[in-house]
C-alpha angles and dihedrals in degrees: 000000000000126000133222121219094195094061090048089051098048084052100056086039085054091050107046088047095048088052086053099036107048097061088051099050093028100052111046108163122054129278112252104166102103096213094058095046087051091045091051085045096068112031093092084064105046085042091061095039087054094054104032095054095062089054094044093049079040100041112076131043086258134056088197093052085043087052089044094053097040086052090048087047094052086042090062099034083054087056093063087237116147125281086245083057102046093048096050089046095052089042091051087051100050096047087047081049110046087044092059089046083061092053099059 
């Protein structure tokens, strides 16, 4: 049984314009409740939360350099420093951390 890309390709394009485009055509009038609006606010964050934890815990040798630099990043975000900050500073962590794990 051969497949067709192509098929495959004008599915996923069908899709991902059907997800954009129905909100747009099926809700016409704005959204007053404020729940909902919160709620809508918010879903891009918790959406890349959702998919950034699982790489940083992933993403080094070591799940407790990954922890170390995650606490250090919220530290500084916390901070209010810059994103170019907090990434340095969670870079910086991981590599002292994983450095010291060698040693031992």
């Amino acid at each position: 049984m051969s497949h067709n890309v192509y098929i495959y390709i004008l599915v996923m394009a069908g899709v991902t314009y059907l997800i954009r485009m129905l909100p747009m055509a099926l809700i016409k009038k704005e959204i007053t409740s404020p729940f909902i609006r919160s709620f809508l606010y918010y879903v891009p964050y918790a959406c890349l939360a959702a998919m950034t934890f699982p790489a940083i815990l992933t993403s080094t040798a070591s799940v407790v350099s990954a922890g170390a630099g995650f606490a250090v990043a919220l530290l500084v975000a916390y901070k209010e420093k810059s994103l170019l900050t907090v990434a340095i500073a969670a870079c910086c962590t991981v590599f002292i951390a994983e450095r010291m794990i060698q040693l031992l």
